[in-house]
MILUM-660719 format. One record per residue (C-alpha): residue in one letter; residue number from 1; y negated, z, x. Coordinates in nm, 4 decimals, m for minus. Layout:
% residues N
+-------+------+----------+----------+----------+
| tormi | doba |       c2 |       c3 |       c1 |
+-------+------+----------+----------+----------+
|     A |  NUM |        Y |        Z |        X |
...
+-------+------+----------+----------+----------+
% end
This chain:
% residues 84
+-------+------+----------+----------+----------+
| tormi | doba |       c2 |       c3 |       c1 |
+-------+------+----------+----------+----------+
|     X |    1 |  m5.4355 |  12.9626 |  10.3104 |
|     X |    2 |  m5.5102 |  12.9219 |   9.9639 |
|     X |    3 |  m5.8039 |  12.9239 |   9.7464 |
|     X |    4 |  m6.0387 |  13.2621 |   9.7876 |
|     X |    5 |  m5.8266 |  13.4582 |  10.0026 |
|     X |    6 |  m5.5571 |  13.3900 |   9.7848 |
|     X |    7 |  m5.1707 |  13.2453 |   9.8930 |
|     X |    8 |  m4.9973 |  12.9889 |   9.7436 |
|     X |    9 |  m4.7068 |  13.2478 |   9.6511 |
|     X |   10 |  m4.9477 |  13.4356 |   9.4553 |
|     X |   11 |  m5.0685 |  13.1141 |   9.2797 |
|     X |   12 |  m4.7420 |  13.0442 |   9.2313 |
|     X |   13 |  m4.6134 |  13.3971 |   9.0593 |
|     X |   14 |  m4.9249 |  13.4677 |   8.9055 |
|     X |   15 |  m4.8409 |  13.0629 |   8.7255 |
|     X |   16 |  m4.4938 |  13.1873 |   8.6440 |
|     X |   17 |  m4.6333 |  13.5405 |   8.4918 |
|     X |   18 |  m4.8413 |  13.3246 |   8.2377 |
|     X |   19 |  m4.5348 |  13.0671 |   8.1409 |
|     X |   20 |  m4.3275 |  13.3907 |   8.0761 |
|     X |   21 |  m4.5975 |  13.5235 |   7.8702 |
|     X |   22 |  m4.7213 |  13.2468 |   7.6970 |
|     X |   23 |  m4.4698 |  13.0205 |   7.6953 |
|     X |   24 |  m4.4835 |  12.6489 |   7.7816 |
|     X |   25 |  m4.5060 |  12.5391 |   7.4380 |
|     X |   26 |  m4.8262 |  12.7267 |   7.3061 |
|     X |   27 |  m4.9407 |  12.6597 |   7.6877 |
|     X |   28 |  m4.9610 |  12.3113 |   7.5360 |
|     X |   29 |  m5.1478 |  12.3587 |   7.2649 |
|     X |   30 |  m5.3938 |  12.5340 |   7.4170 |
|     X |   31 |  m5.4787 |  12.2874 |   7.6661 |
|     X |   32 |  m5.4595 |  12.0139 |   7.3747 |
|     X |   33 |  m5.7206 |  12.2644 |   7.1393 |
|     X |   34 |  m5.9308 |  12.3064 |   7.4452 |
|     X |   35 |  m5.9357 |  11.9205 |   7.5496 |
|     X |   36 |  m6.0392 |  11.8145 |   7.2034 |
|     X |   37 |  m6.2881 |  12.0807 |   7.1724 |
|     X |   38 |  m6.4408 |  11.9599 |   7.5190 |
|     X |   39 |  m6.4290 |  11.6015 |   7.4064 |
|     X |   40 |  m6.5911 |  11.7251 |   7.0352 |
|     X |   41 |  m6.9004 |  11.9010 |   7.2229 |
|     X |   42 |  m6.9550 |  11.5899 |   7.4834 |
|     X |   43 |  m6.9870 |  11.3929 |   7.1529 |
|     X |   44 |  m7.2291 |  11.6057 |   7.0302 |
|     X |   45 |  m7.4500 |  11.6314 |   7.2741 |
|     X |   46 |  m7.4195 |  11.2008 |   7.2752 |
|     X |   47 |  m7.4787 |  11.1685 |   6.9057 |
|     X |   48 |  m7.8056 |  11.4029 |   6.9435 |
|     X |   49 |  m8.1377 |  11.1986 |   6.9131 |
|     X |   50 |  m8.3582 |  11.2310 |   7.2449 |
|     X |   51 |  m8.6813 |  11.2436 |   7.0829 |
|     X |   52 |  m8.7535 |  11.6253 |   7.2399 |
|     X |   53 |  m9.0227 |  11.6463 |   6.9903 |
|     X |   54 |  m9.0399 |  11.7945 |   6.6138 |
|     X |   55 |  m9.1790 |  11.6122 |   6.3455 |
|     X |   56 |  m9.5136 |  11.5792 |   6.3113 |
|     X |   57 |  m9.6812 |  11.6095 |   5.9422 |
|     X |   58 |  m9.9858 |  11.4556 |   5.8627 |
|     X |   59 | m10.3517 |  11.6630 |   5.8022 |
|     X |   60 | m10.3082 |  11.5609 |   5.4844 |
|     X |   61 |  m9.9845 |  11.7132 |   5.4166 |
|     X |   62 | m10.0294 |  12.0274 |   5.5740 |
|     X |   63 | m10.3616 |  12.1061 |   5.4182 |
|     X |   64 | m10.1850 |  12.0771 |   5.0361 |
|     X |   65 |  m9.9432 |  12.2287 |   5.1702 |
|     X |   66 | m10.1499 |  12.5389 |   5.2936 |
|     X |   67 | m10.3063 |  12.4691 |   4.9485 |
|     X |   68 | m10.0020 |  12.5057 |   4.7072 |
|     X |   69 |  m9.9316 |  12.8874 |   4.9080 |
|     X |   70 | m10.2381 |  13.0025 |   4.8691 |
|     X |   71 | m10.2281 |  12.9439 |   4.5086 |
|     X |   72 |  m9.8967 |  13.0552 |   4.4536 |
|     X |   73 |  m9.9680 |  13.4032 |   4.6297 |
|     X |   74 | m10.2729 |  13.4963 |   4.4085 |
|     X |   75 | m10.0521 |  13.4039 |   4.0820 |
|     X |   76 |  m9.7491 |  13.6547 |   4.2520 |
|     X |   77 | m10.0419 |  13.9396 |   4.3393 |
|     X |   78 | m10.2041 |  13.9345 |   3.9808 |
|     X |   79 | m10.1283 |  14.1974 |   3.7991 |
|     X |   80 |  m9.9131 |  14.1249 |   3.4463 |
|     X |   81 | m10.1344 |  14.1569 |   3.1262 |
|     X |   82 | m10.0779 |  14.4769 |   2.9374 |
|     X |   83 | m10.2570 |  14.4574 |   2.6680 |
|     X |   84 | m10.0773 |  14.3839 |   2.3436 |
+-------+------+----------+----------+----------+
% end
């Protein structure tokens, strides 16, 4: 018995089928790519802080913030002086 209903012959051609095709060499360096790009994403996820919030800005801040839009939309919506 092998794995799923499988046999270990078919494992076994099905193995040989991809050497043939692939070849052992670039068999290698996938492996090697994939391993480093499995090592590269568990270091991410390490590296990232754990604070599971966003920042916070103050009252202050976001009311001059609001503030400085506003102000900046009614100069955009004016309409350019024509008069010459």
């Amino acid at each position: 018995m092998g794995i799923g209903g499988i046999s270990m012959w078919q494992l076994l051609i099905l193995l040989l089928i991809v050497v043939l095709v692939f070849g052992t060499k670039r068999l290698r360096n996938i492996g090697t790519d994939l391993g480093s790009a499995v090592k590269g994403f568990r270091k991410g996820i390490e590296d990232e802080p754990d604070d599971g919030e966003p920042e916070k800005i103050s009252a202050e801040e976001s009311t001059s913030t609001e503030a400085g839009t506003s102000k900046e939309k009614v100069k955009a919506s004016s309409p350019p002086d024509t008069d010459v």
